[in-house]
N, C-alpha and C positions, 0 to 999 in steps of 0.2 A: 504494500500500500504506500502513501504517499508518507514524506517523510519531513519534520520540521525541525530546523537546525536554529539554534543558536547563534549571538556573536561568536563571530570567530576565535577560539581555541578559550575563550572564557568562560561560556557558560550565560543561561539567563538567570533570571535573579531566582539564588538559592543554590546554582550549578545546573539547571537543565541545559543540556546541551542538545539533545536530540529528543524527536516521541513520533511513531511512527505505530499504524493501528494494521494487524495482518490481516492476511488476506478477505477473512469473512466479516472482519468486523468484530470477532467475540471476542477478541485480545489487545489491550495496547501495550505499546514497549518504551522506555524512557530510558536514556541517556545521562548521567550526570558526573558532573567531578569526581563523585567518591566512589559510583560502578552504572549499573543497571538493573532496572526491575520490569519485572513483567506483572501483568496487571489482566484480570478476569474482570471484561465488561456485557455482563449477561444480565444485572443489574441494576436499575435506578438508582435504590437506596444504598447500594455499596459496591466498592472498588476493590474486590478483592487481592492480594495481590500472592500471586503464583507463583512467585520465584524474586531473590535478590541476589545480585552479585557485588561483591566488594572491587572488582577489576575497574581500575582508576579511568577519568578523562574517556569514557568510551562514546565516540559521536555517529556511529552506526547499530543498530540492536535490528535485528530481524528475525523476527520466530515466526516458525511454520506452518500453518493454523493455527490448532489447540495442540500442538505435540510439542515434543521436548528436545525439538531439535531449534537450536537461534546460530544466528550469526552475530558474530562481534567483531569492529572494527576499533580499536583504541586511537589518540591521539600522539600516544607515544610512539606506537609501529603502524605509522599509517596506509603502508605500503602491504601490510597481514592481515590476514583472514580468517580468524581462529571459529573454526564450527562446532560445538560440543550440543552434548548430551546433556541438558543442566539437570536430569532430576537425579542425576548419579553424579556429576560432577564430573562426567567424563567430557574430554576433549579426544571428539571425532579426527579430524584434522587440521592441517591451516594451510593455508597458501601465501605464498610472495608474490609480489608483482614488480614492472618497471618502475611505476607512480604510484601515489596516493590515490586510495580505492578512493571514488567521490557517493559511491551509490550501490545495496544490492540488493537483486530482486526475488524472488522463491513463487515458485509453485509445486506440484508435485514430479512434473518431471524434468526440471530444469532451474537451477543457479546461475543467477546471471551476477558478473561483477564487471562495473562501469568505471572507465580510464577516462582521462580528459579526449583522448584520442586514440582508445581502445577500448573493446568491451570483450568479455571472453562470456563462452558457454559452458556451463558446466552440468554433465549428467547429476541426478541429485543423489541416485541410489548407489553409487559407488566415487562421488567428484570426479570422475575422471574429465579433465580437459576433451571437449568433446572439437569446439570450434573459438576458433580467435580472430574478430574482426579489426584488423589494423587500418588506421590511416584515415576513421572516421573523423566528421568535420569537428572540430576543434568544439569541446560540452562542458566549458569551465566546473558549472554545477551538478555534471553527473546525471542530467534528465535522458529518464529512460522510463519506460512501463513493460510490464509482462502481463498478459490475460493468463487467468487462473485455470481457467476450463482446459481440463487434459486436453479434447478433441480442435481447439485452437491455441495452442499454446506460440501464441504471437507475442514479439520483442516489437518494442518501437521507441525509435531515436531519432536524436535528428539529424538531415539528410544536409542540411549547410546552416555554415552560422552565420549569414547573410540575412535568407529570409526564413520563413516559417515550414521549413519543410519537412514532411515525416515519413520517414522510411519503416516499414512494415516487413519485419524475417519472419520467417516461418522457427522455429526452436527447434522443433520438433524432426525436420525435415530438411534445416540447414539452408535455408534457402531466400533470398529475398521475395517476397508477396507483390508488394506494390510500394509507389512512393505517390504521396499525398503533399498538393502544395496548398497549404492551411491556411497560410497568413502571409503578410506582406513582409511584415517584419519577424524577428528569431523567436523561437518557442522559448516560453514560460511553463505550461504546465500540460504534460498530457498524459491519459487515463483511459483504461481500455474498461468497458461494461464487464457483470461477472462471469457471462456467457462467451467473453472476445469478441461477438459482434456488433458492437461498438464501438470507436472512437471518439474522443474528446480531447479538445486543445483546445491554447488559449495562446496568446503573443506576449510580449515584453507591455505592450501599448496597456493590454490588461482589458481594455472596452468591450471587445469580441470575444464570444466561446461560442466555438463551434463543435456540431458533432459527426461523423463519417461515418459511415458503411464500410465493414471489415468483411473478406477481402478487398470488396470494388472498391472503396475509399470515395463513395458518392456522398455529398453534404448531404445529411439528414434534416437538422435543425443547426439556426444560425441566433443565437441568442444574446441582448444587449446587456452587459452590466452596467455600464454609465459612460455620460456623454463629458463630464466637467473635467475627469482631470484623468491622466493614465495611473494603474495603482499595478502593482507587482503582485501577480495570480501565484497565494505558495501551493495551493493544493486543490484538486478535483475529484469529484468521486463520485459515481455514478450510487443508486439503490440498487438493492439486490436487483430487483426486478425490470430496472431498468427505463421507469419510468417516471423518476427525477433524476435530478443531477443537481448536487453543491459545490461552491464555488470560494473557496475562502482569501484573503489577498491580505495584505498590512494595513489596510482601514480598518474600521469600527464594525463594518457591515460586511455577511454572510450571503450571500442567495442561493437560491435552491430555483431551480426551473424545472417546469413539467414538459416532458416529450408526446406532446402531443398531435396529431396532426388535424390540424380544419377541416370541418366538411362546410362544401358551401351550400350542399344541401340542406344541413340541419341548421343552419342561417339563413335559409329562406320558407322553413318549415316554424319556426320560430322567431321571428324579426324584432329584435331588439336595438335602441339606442345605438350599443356600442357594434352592433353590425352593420347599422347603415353606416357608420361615421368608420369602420372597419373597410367598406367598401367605396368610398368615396376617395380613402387614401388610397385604395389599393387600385383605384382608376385611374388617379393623379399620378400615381408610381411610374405610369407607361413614358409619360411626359417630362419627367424630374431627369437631370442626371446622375447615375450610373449610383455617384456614392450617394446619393439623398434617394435612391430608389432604396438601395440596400437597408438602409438606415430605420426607412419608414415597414418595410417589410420583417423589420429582425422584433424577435420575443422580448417581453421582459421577465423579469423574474415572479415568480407563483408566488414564493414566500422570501420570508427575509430574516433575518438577525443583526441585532443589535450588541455588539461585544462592550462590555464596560473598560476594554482595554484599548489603545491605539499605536498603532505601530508596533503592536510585536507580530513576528512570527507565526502561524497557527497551522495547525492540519485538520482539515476537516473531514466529516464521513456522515453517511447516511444509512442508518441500521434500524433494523425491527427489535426492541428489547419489550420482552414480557407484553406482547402481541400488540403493541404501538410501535409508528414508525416514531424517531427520534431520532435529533441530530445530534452528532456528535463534534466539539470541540478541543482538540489539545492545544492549549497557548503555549510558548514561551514563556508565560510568567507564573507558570508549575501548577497550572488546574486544567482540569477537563471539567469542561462545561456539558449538560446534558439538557437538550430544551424537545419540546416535543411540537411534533410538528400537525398539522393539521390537513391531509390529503385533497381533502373535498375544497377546501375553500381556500387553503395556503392562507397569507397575511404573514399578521406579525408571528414570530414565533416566541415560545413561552418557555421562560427557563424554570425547570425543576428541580436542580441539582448539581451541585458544585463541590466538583471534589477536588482536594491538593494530592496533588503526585510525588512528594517529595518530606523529607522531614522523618522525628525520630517516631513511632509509634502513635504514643502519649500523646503527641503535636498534630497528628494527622486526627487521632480518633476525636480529639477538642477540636480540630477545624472543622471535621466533617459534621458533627453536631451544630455548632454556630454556621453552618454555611448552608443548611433547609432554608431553600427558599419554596416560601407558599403562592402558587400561584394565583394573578389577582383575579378577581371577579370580572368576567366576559361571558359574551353570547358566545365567544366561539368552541370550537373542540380543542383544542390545543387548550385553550386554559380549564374548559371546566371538566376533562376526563380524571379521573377518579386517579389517588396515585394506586398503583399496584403494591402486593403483597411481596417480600423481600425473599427473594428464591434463595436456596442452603448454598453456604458460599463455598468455591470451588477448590479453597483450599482446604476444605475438609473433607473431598472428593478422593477416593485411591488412586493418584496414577497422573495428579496435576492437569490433567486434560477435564473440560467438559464431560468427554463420554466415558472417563474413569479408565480403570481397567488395569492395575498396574501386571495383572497375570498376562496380560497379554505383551508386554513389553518385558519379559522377565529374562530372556538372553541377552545381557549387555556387557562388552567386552571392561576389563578393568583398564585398559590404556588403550592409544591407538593404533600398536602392533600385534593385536589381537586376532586369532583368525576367525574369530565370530564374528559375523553380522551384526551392527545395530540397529536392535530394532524399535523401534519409536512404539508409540501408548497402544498405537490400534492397527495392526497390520493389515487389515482390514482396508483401512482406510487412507491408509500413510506408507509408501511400501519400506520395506529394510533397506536400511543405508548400509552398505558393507563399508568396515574401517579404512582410510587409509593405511597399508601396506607399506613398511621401509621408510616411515616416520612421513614428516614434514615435505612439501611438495611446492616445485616452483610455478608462478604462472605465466613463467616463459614458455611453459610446455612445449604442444606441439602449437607451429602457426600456419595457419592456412588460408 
């Protein structure tokens, strides 16, 4: 998922350096000076947290759904890869590289780690270096997406760092798809649906998100976030379902847009105010120039957020928690925000719950008490649905995972020259990682 960095090599207030949510949404992961924790968001009323590590200055954490397999990047060895097993404490393997890793991505069958000017592939169930793309267009920030969906398991990066172009590989099959030219100007943020059948991006400018058709790379939806000022898009995330999209950037304000398509029939089946006035623009369009066609024909946002912070950093995400959709926010300045959103009508959105991500036990459990907020009195669904009931928290679960299970994960080697297999919570569902073999491994590997 998408990933939210800190100032540079210090940390935001408290030491968050990074917080980045996996692939489904049930887990977030944090970054900070003194290590990393991982965090069960299945919740409203609580943040459980799954896992803490003491490993210093760490501004990459990547875990793999709900299993116990993460990735760590330090600021010490920024050029290392260290993969472990954290409910044993075991360390799978690590890799080197030429540069400092800027970015890495997981699904089930493929590791992807991103160069300024390289990206390598990696099989997941053995790391073996599979593919190394050199000589890509210069990604100071490491922007890249991987689709989750086994049967699309699509990379996408960018194709120049000129203008907004998006180059689409196949992971799976080693292959380039298609190149997609998005924007005028360089990519800011881009985001594949949970299916891969989607694309999203966004430019540097920040005004425009748009979204494609994966493979064809045909515009879907072309969506306006604002006309007054350009703002720096950090993160995008599609709904499970695919049928919103959030948008978060260094202002105060969130949006969420619905994918939806027009029927002009059922505007002319139904004639209201904002149809006629809907189609009067849309006749003038013919007449306008090119960019004020574009302009008057682009969406705006369904719903919205309001952050009480400005100018930090954030990652945002769109999840169903205890059978509500709700948004999710990780700031920079060490809370996850949770507001709930309203399908039908969108609008404002309504914050529920505010939790701190950081700090000693004692400090978190007296934040998270002072920090209920009651939502105010409104006609709408977002504020007046009922809160829910606090599901048993995951780290009283066997097996650290959502789906439990620690028998099923119960072959795990004691180091990484092990000739057993690891196997993660649910083999089921997760397949076995075999260890690296013969220690530590470069990712000069092979190049192709």
């Amino acid at each position: 998922m998408e990933t939210v960095e800190a100032a540079e090599g210090s940390g935001g207030p408290g030491g968050l350096i990074c917080a980045s949510f996996n692939q489904d949404t049930t887990s977030l992961a944090v970054g900070t000076k003194n290590g990393y924790r991982l965090f069960s968001v299945t919740s409203v009323d609580r943040l459980d947290r799954v896992h803490e590590s003491k490993n210093p200055d760490v501004y990459i954490v990547e875990r793999l759904f709900s299993s116990s397999l993460v990735v760590v990047v330090s600021l010490s060895m920024p050029r290392r890869m260290n993969v472990y097993h954290f409910k044993k404490g075991t360390e799978i393997c690590n890799y080197s590289y030429s540069n400092n890793i800027l970015a890495v991505r997981l699904n089930r069958q493929r590791l992807i780690v991103c160069l300024e000017e390289s990206i390598y592939i990696h099989n997941i169930k053995d790391m073996k270096l599979l593919k190394t793309l050199l000589n890509t267009p210069i990604n100071p920030t490491g922007l890249c997406a991987l689709s989750i969906n086994h049967s699309h398991s699509y990379l996408a990066y960018p194709g120049s760092s000129a203008i907004g172009e998006i180059i689409v590989y196949d992971a799976n099959n080693l292959s380039t798809v298609t190149k997609i030219l998005a924007h005028d100007s360089p990519l800011a943020a881009i985001t594949f649906s949970s299916s891969g059948t989607k694309l999203s991006s966004a430019s540097e400018r920040g005004t425009v998100i748009r979204v494609f058709s994966v493979p064809e790379g045909l515009k879907l939806f072309e969506f306006r976030r604002g006309m007054k000022r350009y703002v720096s898009i950090s993160s995008l995330s599609f709904s499970t379902d695919a049928q919103f999209l959030c948008a978060s950037s260094n202002t105060e304000t969130v949006h969420i847009f619905k994918l939806e398509q027009h029927s002009h029939s059922r505007d002319e089946e139904s004639p209201t105010w904002s149809a006629y006035v809907g189609k009067v623009f849309s006749a003038a369009s013919n007449y306008l120039p090119a960019q004020v066609s574009d302009m008057m024909n682009q969406d705006r946002a369904f719903a919205t957020v309001r952050l009480n912070v400005f100018g930090q950093k954030n990652v945002c995400a769109l999840s169903t928690i205890q059978k509500l959709p709700r948004l999710l926010v990780a700031s920079a300045d060490g809370h996850l925000y949770i507001y709930n959103v309203d399908p039908q009508d969108g609008g404002e959105c309504v914050l529920v719950k505010k939790h701190r991500l950081f700090g000693s036990d004692e400090e978190e459990e007296e934040a998270s008490e002072s920090e209920v907020t009651a939502a105010p009195v409104s006609q709408s669904y977002a504020a007046t649905v009922a809160m829910p009931t606090t599901v048993p928290s995951s780290s009283a679960v066997t097996g650290y995972s959502e789906d439990g299970g620690v028998k099923k994960g119960e072959v795990i080697p004691e180091h990484e020259f092990a000739a057993s297999p690891v196997c993660l919570d649910d083999e089921n569902e997760f397949p076995p990682i075999n260890s690296c073999r013969g220690g530590s491994r470069s990712g000069k590997g092979r190049r192709t």
